[in-house]
Each structure stands twice: as C-alpha cells, then as structure tokens.
PQR file with spaces between the fields and no chain letter, atoms N, CA, C, O and H, PARSE charges and radii, in Angstrom:
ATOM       1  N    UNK     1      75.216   52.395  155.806 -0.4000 1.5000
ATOM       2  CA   UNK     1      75.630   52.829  154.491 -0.0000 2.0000
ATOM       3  C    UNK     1      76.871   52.064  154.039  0.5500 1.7000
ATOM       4  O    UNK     1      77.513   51.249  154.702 -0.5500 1.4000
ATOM       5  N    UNK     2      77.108   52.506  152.700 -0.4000 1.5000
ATOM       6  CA   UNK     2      77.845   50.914  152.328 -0.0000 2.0000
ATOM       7  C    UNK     2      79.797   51.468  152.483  0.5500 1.7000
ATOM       8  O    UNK     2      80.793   50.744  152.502 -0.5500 1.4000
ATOM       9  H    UNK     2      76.586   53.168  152.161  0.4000 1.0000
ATOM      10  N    UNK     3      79.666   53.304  152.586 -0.4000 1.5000
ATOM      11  CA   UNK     3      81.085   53.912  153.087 -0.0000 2.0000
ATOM      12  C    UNK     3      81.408   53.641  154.392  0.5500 1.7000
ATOM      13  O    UNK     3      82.588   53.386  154.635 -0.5500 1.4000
ATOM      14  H    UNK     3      78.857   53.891  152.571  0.4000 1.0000
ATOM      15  N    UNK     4      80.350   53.645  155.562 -0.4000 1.5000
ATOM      16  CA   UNK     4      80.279   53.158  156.461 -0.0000 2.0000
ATOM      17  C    UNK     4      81.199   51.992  156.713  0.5500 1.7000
ATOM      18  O    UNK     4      82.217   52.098  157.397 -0.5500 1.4000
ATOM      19  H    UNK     4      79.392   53.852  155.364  0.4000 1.0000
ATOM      20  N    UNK     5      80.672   50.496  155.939 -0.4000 1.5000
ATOM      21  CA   UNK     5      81.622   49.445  156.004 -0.0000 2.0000
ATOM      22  C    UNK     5      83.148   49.893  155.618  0.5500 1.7000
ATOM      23  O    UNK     5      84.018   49.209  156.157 -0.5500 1.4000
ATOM      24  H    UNK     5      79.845   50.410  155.383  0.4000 1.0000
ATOM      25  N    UNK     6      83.623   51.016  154.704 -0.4000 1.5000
ATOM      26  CA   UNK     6      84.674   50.799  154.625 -0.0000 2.0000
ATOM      27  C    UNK     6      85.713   51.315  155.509  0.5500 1.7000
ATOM      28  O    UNK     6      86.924   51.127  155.389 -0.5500 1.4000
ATOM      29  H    UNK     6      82.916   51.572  154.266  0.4000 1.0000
ATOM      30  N    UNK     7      85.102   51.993  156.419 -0.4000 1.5000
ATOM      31  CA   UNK     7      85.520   52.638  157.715 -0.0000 2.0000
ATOM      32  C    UNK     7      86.294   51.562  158.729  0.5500 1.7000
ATOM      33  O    UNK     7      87.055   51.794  159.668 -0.5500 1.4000
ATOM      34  H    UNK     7      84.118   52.145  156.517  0.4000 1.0000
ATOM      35  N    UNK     8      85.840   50.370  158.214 -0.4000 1.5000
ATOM      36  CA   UNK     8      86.098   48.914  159.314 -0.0000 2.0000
ATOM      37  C    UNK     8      87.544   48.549  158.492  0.5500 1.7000
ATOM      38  O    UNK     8      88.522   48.130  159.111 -0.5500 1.4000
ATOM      39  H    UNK     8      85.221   50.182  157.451  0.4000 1.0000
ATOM      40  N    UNK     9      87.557   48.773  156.933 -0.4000 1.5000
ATOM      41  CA   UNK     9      88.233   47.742  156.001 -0.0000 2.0000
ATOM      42  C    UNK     9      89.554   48.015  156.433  0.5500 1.7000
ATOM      43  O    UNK     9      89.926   49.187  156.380 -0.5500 1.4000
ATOM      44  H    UNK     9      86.763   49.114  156.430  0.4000 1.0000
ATOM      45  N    UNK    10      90.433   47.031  156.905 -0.4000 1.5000
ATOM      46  CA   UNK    10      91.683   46.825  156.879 -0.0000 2.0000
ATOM      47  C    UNK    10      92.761   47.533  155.789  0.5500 1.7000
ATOM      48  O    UNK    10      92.179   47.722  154.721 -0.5500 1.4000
ATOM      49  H    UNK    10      90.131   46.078  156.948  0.4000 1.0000
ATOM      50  N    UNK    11      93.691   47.827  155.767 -0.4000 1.5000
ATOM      51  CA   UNK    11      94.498   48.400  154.730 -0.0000 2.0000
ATOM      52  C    UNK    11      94.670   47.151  153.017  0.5500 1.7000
ATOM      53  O    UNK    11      94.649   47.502  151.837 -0.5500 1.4000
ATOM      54  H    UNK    11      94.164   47.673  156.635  0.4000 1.0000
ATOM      55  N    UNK    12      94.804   45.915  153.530 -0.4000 1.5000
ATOM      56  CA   UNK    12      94.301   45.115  152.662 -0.0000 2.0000
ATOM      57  C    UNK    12      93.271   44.562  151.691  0.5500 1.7000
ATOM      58  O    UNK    12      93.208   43.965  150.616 -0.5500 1.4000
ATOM      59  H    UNK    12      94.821   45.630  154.489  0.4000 1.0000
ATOM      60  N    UNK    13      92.462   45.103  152.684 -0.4000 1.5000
ATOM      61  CA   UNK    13      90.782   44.780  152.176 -0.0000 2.0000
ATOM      62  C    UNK    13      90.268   45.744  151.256  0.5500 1.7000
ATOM      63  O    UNK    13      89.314   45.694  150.479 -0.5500 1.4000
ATOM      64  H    UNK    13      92.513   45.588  153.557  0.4000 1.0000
ATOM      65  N    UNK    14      91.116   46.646  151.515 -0.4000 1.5000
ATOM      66  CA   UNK    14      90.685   47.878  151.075 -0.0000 2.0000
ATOM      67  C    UNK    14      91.614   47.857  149.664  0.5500 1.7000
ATOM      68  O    UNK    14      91.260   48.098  148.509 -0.5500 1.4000
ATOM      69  H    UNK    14      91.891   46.687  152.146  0.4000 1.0000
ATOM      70  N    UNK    15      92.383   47.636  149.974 -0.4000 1.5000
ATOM      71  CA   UNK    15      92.939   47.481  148.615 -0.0000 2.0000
ATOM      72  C    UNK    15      92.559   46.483  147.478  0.5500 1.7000
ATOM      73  O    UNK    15      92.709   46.721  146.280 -0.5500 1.4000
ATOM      74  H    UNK    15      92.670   47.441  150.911  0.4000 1.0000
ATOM      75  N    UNK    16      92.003   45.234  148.054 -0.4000 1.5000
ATOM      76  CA   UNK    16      91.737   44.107  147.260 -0.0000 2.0000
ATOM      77  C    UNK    16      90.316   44.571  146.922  0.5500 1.7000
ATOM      78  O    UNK    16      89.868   43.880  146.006 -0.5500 1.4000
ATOM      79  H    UNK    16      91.881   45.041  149.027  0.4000 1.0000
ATOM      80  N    UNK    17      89.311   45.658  147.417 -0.4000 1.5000
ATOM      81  CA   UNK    17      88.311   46.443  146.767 -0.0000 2.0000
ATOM      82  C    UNK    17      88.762   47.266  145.450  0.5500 1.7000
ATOM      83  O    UNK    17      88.351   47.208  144.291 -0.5500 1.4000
ATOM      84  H    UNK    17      89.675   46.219  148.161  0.4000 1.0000
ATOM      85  N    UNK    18      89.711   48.015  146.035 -0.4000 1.5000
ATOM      86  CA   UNK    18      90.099   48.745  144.827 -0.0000 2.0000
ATOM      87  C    UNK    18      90.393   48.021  143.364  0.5500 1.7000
ATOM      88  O    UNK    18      90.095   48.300  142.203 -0.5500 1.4000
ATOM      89  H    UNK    18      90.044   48.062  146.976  0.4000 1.0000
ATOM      90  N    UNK    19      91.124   46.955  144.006 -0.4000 1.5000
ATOM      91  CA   UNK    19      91.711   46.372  142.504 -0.0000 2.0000
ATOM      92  C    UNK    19      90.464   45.547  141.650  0.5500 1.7000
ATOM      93  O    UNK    19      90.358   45.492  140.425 -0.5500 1.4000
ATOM      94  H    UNK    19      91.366   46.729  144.949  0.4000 1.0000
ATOM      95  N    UNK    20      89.288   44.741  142.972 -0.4000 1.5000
ATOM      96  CA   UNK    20      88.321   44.138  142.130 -0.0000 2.0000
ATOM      97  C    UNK    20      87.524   45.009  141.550  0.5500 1.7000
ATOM      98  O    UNK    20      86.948   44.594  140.545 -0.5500 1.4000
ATOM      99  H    UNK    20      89.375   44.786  143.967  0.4000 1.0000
ATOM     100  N    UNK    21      87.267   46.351  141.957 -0.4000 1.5000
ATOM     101  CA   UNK    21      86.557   47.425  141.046 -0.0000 2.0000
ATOM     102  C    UNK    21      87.444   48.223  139.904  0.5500 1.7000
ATOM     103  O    UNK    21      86.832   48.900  139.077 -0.5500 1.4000
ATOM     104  H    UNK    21      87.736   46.688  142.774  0.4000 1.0000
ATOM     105  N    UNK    22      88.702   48.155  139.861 -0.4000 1.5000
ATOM     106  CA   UNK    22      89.402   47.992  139.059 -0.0000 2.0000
ATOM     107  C    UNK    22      89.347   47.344  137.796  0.5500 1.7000
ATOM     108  O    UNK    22      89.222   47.942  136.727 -0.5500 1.4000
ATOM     109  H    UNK    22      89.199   47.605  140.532  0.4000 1.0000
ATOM     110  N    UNK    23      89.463   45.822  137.965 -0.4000 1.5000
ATOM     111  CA   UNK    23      89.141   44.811  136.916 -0.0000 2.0000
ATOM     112  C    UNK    23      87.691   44.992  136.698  0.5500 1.7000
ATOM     113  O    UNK    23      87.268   45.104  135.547 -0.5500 1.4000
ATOM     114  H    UNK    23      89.565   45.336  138.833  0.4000 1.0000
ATOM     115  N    UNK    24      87.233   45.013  137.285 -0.4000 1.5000
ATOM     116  CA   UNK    24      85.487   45.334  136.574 -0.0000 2.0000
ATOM     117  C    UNK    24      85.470   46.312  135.758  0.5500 1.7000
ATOM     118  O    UNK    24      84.869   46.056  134.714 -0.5500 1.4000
ATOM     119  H    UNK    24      87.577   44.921  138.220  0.4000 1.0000
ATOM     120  N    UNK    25      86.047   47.684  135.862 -0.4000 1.5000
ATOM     121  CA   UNK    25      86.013   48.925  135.042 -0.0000 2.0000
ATOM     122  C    UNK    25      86.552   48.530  133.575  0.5500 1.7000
ATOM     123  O    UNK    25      86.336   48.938  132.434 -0.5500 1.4000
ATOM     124  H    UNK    25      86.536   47.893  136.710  0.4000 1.0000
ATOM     125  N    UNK    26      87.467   47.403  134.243 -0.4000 1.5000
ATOM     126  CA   UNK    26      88.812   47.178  132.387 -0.0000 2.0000
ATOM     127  C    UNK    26      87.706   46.187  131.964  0.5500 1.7000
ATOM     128  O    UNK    26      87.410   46.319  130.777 -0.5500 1.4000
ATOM     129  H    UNK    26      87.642   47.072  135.170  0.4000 1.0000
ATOM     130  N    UNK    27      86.963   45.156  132.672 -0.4000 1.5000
ATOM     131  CA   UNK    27      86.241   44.232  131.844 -0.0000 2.0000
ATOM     132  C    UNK    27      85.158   45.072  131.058  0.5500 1.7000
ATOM     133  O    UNK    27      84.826   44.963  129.877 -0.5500 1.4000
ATOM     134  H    UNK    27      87.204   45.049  133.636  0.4000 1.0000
ATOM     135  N    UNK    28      84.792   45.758  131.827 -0.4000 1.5000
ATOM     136  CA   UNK    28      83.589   46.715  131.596 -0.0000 2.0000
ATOM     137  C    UNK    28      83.637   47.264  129.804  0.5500 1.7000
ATOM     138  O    UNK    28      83.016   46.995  128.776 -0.5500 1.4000
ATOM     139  H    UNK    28      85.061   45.847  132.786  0.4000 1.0000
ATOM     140  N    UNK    29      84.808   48.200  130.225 -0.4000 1.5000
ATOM     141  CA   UNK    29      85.528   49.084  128.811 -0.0000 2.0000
ATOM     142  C    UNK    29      86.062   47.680  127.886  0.5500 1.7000
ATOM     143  O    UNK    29      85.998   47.845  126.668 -0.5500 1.4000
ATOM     144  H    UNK    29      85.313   48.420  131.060  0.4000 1.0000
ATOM     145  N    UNK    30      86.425   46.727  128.221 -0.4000 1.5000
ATOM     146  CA   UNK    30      86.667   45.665  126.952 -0.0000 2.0000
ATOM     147  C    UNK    30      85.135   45.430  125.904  0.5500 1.7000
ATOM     148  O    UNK    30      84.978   45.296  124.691 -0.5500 1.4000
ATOM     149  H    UNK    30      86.477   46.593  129.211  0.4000 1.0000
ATOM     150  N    UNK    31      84.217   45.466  127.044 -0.4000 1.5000
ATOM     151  CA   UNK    31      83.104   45.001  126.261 -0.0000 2.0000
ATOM     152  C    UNK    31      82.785   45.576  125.752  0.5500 1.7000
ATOM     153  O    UNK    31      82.479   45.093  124.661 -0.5500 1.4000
ATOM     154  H    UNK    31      84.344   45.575  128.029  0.4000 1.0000
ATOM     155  N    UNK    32      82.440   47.442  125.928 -0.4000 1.5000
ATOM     156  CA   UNK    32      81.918   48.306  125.459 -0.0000 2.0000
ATOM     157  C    UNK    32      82.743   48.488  123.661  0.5500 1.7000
ATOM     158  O    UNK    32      82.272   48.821  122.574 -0.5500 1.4000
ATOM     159  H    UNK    32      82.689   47.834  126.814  0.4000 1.0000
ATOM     160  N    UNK    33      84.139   48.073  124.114 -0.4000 1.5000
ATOM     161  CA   UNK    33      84.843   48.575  122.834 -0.0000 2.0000
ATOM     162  C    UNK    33      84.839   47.486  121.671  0.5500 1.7000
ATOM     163  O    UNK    33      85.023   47.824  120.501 -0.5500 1.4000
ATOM     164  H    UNK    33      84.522   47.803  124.997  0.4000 1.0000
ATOM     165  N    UNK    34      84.594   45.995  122.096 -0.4000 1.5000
ATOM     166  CA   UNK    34      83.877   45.060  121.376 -0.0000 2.0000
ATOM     167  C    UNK    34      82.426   45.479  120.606  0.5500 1.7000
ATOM     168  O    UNK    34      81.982   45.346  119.466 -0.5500 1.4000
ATOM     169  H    UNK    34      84.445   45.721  123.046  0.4000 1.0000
ATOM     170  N    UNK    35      82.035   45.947  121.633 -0.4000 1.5000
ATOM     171  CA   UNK    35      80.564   46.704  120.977 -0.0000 2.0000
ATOM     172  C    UNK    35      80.831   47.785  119.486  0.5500 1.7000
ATOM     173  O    UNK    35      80.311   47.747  118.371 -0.5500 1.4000
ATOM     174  H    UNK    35      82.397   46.055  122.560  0.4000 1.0000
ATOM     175  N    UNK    36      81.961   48.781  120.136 -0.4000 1.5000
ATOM     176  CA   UNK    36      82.208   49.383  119.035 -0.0000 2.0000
ATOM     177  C    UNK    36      82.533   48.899  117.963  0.5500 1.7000
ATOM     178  O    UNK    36      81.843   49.244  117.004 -0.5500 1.4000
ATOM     179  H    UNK    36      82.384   48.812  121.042  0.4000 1.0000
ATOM     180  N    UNK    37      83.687   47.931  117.707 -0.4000 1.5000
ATOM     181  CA   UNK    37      84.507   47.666  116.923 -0.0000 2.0000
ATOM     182  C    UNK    37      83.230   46.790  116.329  0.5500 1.7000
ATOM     183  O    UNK    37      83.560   46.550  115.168 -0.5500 1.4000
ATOM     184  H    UNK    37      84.247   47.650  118.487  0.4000 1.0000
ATOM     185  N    UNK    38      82.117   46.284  116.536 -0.4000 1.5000
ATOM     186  CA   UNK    38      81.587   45.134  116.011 -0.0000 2.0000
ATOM     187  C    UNK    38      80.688   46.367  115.414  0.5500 1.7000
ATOM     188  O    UNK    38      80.378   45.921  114.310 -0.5500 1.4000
ATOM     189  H    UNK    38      81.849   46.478  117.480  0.4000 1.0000
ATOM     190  N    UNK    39      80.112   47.626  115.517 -0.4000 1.5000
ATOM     191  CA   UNK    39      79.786   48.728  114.659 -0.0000 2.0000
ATOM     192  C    UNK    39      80.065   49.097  114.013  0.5500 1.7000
ATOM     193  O    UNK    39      79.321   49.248  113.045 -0.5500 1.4000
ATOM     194  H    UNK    39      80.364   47.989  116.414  0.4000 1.0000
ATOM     195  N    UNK    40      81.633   49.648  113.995 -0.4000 1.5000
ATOM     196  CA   UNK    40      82.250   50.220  113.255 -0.0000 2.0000
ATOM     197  C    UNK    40      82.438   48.605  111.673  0.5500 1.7000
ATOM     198  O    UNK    40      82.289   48.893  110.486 -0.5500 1.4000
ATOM     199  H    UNK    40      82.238   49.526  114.782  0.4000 1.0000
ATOM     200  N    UNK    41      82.743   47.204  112.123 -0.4000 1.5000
ATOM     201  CA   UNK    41      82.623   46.321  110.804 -0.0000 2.0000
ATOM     202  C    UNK    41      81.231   46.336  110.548  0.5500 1.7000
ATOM     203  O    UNK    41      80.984   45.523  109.657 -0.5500 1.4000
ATOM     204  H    UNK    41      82.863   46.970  113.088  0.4000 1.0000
ATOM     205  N    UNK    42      80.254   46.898  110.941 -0.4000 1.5000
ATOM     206  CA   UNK    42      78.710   46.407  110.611 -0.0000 2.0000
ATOM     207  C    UNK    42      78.355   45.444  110.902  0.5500 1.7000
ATOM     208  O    UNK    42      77.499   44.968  110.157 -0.5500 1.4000
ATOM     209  H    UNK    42      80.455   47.558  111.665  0.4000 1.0000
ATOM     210  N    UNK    43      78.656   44.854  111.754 -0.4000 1.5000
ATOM     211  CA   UNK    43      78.143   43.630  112.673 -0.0000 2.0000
ATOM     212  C    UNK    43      77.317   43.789  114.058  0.5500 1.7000
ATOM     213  O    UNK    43      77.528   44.125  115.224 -0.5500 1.4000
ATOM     214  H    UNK    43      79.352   45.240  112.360  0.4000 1.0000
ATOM     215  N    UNK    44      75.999   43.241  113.042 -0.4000 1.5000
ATOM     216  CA   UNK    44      74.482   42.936  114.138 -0.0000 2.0000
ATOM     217  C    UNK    44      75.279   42.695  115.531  0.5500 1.7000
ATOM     218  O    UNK    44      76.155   41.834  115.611 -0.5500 1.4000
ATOM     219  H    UNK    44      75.827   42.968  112.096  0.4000 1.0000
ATOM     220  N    UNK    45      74.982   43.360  116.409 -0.4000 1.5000
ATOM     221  CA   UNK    45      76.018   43.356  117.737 -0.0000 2.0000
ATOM     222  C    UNK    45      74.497   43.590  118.729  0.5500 1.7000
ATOM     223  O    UNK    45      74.145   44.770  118.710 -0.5500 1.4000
ATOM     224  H    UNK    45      74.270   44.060  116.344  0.4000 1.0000
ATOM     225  N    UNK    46      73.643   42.737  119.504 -0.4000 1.5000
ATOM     226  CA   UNK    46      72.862   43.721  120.620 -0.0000 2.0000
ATOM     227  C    UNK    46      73.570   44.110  121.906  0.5500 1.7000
ATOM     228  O    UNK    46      74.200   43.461  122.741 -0.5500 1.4000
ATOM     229  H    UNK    46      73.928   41.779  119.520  0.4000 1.0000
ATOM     230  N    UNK    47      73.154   45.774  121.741 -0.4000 1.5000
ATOM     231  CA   UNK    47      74.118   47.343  122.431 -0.0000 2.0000
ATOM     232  C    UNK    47      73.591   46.774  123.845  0.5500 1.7000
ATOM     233  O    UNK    47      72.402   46.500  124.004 -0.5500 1.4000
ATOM     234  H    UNK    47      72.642   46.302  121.063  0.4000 1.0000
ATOM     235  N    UNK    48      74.462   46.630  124.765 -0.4000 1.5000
ATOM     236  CA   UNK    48      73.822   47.062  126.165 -0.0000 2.0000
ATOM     237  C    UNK    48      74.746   48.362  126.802  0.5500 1.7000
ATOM     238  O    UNK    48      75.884   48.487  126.350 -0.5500 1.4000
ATOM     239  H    UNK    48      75.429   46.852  124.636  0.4000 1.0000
ATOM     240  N    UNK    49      74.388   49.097  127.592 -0.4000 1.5000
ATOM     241  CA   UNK    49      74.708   50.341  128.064 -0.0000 2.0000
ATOM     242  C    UNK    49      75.152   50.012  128.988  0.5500 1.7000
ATOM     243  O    UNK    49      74.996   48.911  129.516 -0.5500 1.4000
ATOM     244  H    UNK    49      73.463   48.996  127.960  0.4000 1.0000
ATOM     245  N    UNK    50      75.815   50.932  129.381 -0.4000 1.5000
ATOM     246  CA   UNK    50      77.599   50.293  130.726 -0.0000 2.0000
ATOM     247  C    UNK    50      76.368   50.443  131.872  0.5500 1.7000
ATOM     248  O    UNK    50      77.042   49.778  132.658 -0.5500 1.4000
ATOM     249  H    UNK    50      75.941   51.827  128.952  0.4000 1.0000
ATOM     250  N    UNK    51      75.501   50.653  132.426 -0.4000 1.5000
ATOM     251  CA   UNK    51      74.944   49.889  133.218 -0.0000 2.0000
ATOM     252  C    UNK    51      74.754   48.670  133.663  0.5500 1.7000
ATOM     253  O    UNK    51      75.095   48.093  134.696 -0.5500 1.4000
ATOM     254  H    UNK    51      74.954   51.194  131.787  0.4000 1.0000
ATOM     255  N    UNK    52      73.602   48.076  131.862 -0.4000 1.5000
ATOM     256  CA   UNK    52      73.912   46.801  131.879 -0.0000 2.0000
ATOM     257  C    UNK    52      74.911   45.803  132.343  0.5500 1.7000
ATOM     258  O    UNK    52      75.017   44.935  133.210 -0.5500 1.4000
ATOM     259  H    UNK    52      73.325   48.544  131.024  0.4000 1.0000
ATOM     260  N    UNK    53      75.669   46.379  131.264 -0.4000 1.5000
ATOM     261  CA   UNK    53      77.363   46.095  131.613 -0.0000 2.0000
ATOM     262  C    UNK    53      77.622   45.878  133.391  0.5500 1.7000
ATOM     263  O    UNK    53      77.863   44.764  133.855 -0.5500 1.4000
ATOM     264  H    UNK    53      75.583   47.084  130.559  0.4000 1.0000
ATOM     265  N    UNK    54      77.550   46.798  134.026 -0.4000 1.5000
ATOM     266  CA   UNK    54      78.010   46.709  135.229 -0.0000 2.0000
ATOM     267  C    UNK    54      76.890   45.597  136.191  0.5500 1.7000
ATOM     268  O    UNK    54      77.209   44.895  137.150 -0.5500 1.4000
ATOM     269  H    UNK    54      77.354   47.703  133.648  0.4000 1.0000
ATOM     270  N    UNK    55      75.540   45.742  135.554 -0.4000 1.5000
ATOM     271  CA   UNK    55      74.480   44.619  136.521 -0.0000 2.0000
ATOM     272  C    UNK    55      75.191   43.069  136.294  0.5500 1.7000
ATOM     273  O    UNK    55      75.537   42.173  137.065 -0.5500 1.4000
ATOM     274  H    UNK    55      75.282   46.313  134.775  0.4000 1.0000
ATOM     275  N    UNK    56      75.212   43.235  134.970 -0.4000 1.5000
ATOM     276  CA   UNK    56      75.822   41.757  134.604 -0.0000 2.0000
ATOM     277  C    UNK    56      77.131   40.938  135.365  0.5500 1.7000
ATOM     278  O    UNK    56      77.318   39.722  135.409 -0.5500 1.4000
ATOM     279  H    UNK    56      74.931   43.962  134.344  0.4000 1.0000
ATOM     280  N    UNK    57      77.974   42.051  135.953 -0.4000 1.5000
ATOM     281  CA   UNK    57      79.184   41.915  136.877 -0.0000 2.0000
ATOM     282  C    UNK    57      78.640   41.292  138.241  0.5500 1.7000
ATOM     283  O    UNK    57      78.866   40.190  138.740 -0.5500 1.4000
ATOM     284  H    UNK    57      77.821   43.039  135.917  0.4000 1.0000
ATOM     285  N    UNK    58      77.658   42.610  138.790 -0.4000 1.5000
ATOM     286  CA   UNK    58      77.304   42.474  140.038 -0.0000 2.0000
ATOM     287  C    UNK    58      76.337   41.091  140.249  0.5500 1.7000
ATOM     288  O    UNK    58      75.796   40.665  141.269 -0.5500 1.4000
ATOM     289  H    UNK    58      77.474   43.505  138.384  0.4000 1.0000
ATOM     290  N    UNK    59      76.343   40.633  139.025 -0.4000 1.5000
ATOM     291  CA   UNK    59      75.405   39.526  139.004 -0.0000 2.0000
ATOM     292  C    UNK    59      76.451   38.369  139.493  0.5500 1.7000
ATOM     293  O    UNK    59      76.369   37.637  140.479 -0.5500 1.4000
ATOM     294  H    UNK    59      76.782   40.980  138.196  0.4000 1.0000
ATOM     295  N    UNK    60      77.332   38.433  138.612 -0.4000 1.5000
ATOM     296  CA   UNK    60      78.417   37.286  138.363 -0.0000 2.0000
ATOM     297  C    UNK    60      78.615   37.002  139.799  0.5500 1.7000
ATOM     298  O    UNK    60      78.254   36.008  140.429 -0.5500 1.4000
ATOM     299  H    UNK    60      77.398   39.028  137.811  0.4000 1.0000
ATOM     300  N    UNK    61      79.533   38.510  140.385 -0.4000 1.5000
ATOM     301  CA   UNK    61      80.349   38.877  141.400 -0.0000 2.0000
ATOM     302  C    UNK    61      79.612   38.201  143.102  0.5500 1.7000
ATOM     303  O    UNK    61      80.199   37.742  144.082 -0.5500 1.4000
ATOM     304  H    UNK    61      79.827   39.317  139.873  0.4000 1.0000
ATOM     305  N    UNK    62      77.678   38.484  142.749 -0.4000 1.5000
ATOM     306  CA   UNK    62      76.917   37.557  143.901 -0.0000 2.0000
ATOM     307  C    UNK    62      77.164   36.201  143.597  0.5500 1.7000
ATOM     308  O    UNK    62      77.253   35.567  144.648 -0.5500 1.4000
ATOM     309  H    UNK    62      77.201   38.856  141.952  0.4000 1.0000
ATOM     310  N    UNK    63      77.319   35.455  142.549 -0.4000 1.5000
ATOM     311  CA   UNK    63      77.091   34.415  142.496 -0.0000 2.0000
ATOM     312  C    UNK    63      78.720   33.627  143.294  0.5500 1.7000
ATOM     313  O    UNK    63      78.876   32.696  144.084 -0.5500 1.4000
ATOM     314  H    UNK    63      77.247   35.970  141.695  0.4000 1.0000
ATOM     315  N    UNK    64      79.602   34.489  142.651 -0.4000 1.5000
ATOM     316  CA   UNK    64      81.154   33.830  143.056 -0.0000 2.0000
ATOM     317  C    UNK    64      80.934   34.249  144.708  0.5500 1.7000
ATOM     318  O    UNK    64      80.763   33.147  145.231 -0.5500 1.4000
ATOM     319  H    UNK    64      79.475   35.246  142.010  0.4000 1.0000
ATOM     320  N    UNK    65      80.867   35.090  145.593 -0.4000 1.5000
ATOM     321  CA   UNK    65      80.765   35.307  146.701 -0.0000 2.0000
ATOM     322  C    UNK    65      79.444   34.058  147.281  0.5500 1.7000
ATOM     323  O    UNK    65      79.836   33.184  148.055 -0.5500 1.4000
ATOM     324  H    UNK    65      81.006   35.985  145.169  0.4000 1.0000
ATOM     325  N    UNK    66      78.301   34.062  146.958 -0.4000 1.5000
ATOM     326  CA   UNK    66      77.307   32.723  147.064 -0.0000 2.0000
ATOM     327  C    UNK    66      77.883   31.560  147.515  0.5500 1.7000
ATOM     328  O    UNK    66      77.682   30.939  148.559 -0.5500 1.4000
ATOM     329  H    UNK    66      77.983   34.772  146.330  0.4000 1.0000
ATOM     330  N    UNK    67      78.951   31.253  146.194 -0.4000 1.5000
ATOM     331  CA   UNK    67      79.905   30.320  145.974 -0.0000 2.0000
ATOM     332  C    UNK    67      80.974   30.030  147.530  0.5500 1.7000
ATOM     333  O    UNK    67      81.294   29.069  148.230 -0.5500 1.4000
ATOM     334  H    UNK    67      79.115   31.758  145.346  0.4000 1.0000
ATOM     335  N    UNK    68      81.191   31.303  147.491 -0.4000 1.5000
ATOM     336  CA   UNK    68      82.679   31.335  149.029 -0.0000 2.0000
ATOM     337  C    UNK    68      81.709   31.054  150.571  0.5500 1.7000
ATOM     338  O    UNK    68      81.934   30.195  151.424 -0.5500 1.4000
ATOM     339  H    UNK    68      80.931   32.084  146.923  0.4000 1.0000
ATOM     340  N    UNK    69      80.592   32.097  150.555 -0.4000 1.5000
ATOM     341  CA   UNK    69      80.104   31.282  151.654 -0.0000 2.0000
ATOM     342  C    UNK    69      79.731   29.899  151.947  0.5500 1.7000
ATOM     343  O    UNK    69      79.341   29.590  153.073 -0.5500 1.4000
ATOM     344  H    UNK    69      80.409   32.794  149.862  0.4000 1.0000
C-alpha cells in the first residue's frame, strides 16, 4: 500500500512529499480559478474538473521522474 511506503520515508522525504503535494494543490486551485474568471468575462474556456486537473499533474509528475531515472 502506498502509506505503507511512507512508513520507510525519512523525515526529509517526507517533507519534500508534503511540499510537492502542496504545489500541486496551489497549481491545481490556480487553474480552476482561471477557469472561473474566464466564466465569469464570458470566455469560451473548455471546464475540466479538479480531477482532470490532478491526472494532468500525475501525468507531468511520471514524465519528470521518467526523466530522473
């Protein structure tokens, strides 16, 4: 299980989790509120739902880790 691994994580590691799920949450809420604000002027905006939002991260986030190995 994936709490399991964090049972191993160093006091560091663990922190540098926190903060990268951190910045994902603020990137997350930037986009969503772009979404709004591009509603609220009436601007054709296509909606994705903070799911989306979050696949699109976890997408990125494999590719940069891909990258490090």
């Amino acid at each position: 299980m994936i709490c399991e691994d964090l049972k191993i994580c160093g006091r560091k590691e663990f922190s540098d989790l926190l903060k990268m799920r951190h910045s994902y949450n603020v990137d997350i809420d930037k986009k969503i509120k772009v979404i709004e604000d591009a509603k609220k002027a009436s601007i054709p905006v296509v909606e994705k739902t903070r799911e989306e939002l979050e696949e699109d991260d976890e997408k990125e986030l494999d590719k940069i880790l891909d990258k490090v190995e």
